[in-house]
N, C-alpha and C positions, 0 to 999 in steps of 0.2 A: 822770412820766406814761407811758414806753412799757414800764414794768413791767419784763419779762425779757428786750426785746428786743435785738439787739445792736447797739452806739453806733457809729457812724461820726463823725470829727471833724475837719477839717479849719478850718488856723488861716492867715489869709494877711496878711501886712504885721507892721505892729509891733502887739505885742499883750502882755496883762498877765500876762506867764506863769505871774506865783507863782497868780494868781486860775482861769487855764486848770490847772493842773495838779492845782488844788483840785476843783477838776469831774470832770476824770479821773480821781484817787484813788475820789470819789463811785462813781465807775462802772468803777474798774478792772476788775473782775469782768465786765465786758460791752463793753469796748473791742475792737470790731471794726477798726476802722482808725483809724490816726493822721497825718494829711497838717500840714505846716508848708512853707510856700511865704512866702520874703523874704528880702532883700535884706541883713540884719545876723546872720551867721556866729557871734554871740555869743547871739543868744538861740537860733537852733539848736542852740549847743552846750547851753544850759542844759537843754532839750526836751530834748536824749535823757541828760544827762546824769539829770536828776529821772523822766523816765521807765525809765531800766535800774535805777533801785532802789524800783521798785512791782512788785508780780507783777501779770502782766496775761493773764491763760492763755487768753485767746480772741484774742489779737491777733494778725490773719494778715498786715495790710500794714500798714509803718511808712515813712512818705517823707519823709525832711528835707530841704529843698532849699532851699538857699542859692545865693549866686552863683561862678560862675562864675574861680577862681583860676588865675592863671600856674604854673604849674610851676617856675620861674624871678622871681627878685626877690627882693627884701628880706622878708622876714618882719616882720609887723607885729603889734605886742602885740594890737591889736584883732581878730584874729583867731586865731583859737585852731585848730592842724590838728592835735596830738595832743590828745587829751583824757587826762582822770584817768584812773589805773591802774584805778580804782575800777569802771571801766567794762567791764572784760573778767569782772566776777561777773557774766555771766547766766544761765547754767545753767538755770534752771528759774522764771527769772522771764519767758518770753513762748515758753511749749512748741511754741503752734500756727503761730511764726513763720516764712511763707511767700514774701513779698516783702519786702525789703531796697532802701531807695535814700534813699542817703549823698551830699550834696555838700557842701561841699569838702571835709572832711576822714573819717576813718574808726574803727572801732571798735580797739583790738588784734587783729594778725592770728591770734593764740590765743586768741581769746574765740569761747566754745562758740554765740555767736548767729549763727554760719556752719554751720548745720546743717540740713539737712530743707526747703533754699530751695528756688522753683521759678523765682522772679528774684531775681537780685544783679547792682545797677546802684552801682557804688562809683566816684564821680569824685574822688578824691583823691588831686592830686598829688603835695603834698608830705607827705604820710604813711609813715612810714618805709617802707622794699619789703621786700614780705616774701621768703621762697626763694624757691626755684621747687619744692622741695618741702612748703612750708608753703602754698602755693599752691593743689599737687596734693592734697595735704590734704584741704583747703578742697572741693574738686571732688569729692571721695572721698565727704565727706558730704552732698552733695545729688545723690543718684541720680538725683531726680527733676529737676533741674534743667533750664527750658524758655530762660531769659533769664540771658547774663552780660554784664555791659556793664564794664569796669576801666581805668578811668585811675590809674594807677598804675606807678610802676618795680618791676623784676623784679631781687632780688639775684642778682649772678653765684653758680654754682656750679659744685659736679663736674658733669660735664654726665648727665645723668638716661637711663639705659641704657633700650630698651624691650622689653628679654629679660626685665625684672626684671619679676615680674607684679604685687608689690606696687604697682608705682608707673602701671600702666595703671589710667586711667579713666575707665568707661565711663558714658557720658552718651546713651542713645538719643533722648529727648525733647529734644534740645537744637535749637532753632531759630533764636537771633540769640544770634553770639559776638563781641564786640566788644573789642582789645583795644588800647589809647593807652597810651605810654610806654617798653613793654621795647621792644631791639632787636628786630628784622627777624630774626634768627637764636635768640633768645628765642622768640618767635612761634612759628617752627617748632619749635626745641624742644619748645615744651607743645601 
């Protein structure tokens, strides 16, 4: 019934996902935004995993949001913090993608859908840590970048010179930078 207009969808609780994601394929073409909000880490994973292999070329805000994980503890099968490899093909399956937010766990930190953000809010502790220049990376490619929120550890490295010009990144529009995990001397490093 809304013709050409653009979808907004948001899924909250436990929900039928093979049947939700049957709705979205319908409307891949017009998915404006995609919110999942609940409590079981498993069917989030399934959402973004069925979603990074649909093209979705109008999707500008994607928000997974699960509960809330310890950094620390046992790992539990039921919960799944790295996903399939299969998950860092996104290239040019969601071009227009603008906000990012991931909880608990995270995408590959080489997966091209850290590109052209204006928020990346990634609360994933126990996700492998990427550099600190796979990181600066990450930063390089959203110019535009107004929101970074990272729970996350920071792997040790050489420590990152600031003569090098390659590795400065400039972020003028950046307004809340928030970061949980690396050390205090990390921190200042980046």
């Amino acid at each position: 019934r809304s013709g050409a207009v653009p979808v907004d969808i948001r899924v909250s609780g436990l929900s039928d996902v093979d049947g939700m994601m049957e709705l979205v394929q319908c409307h891949c073409a017009r998915l404006r935004s995609f919110r999942v909000d609940t409590a079981h880490v498993s069917i989030i994973a399934r959402y973004l995993v069925e979603l990074l292999q649909i093209r979705v070329p109008l999707l500008e805000v994607l928000e997974l949001d699960g509960p809330e994980v310890a950094a620390w503890g046992p790992l539990s099968t039921h919960h799944p913090h790295i996903l399939p490899s299969r998950c860092d093909q996104t290239s040019d399956s969601m071009p227009n993608l603008r906000r990012l937010q991931l909880r608990p766990f995270g995408i590959p930190w080489h997966s091209p859908i850290y590109q052209n953000l204006l928020s990346l809010d990634l609360r994933a502790p126990r996700t492998a840590a990427p550099s600190m220049k796979r990181l600066l990376h990450i930063l390089h490619r959203c110019p535009e970048l107004e929101y970074l929120k990272l729970q996350a550890q920071i792997r040790r490295a050489a420590s990152v010179c600031p003569k090098n010009a390659q590795q400065i990144v400039h972020l003028p529009h950046l307004i809340e930078f928030q970061l949980s995990g690396p050390s205090p001397s990390q921190i200042a490093e980046l």
